[in-house]
C-alpha positions as CSV (number, residue, x, y, z in Angstrom):
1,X,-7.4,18.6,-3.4
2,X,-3.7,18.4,-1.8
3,X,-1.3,16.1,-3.1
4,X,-2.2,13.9,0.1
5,X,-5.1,12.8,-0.5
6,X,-7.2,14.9,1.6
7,X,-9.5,18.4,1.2
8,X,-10.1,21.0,3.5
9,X,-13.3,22.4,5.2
10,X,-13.0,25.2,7.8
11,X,-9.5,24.1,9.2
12,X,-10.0,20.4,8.8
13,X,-9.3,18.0,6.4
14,X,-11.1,14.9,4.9
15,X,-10.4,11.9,3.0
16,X,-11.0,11.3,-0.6
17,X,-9.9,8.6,-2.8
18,X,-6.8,8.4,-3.7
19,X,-7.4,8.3,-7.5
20,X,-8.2,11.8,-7.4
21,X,-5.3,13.3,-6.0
22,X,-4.6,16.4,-7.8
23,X,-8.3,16.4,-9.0
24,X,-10.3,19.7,-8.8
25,X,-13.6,18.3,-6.2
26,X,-16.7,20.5,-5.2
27,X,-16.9,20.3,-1.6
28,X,-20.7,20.9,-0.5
29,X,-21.2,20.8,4.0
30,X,-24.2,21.3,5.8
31,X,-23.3,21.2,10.0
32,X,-23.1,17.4,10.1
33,X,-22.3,16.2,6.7
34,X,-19.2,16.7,4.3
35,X,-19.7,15.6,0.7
36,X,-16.9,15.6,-2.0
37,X,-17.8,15.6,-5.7
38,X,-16.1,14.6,-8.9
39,X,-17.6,15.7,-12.3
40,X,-21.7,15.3,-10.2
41,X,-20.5,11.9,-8.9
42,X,-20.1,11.9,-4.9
43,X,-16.8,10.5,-3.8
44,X,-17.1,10.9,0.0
45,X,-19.1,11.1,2.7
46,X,-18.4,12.2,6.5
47,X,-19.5,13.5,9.3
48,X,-18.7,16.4,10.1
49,X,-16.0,17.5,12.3
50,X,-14.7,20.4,14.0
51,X,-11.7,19.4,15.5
52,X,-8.8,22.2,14.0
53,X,-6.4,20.8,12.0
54,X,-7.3,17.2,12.6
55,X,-7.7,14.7,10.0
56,X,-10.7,12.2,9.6
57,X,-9.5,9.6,6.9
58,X,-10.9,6.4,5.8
59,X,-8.4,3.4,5.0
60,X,-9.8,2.5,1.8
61,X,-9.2,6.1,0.5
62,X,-5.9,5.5,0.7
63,X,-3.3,3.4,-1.7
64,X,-2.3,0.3,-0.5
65,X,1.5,1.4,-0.2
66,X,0.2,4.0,2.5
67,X,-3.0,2.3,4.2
68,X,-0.4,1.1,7.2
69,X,-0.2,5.1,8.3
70,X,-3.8,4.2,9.9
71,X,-2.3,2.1,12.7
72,X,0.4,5.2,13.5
73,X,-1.5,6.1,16.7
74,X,0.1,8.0,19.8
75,X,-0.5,4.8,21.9
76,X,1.4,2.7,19.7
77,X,4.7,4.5,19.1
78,X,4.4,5.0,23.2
79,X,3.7,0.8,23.4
């Protein structure tokens, strides 16, 4: 897992926990699903995604220092 918080799957990456930064996580993905492990316990969950080099994250995988990033949206900074 990157130092972000995030893995990677075919050009896009995924949320996981933040506790497990730095953790080595068996990724298993059918078409639709993405499913992180830790030591045969499933972290995450989600859909999956074939954007390039986007980013689907949940909040709550995130620390509470870095949770505001969520509301950084193009809309805003142009509000």
């Amino acid at each position: 897992m990157d130092s972000d918080g995030q893995v990677r799957t075919d050009k896009h990456f995924y949320s996981v926990p933040y506790q497990y930064i730095r953790k080595k996580v068996k990724i298993l993905y059918t078409r639709t699903i993405v499913e992180v492990y830790y030591k045969y316990n499933r972290l995450a969950t989600h859909p999956r995604n074939y954007t390039l080099y986007s980013y689907t994250t949940v909040p709550e995988h995130l620390a509470s220092t870095h949770q505001f990033v969520t509301d950084w949206t193009a809309p805003r900074f142009i509000d």
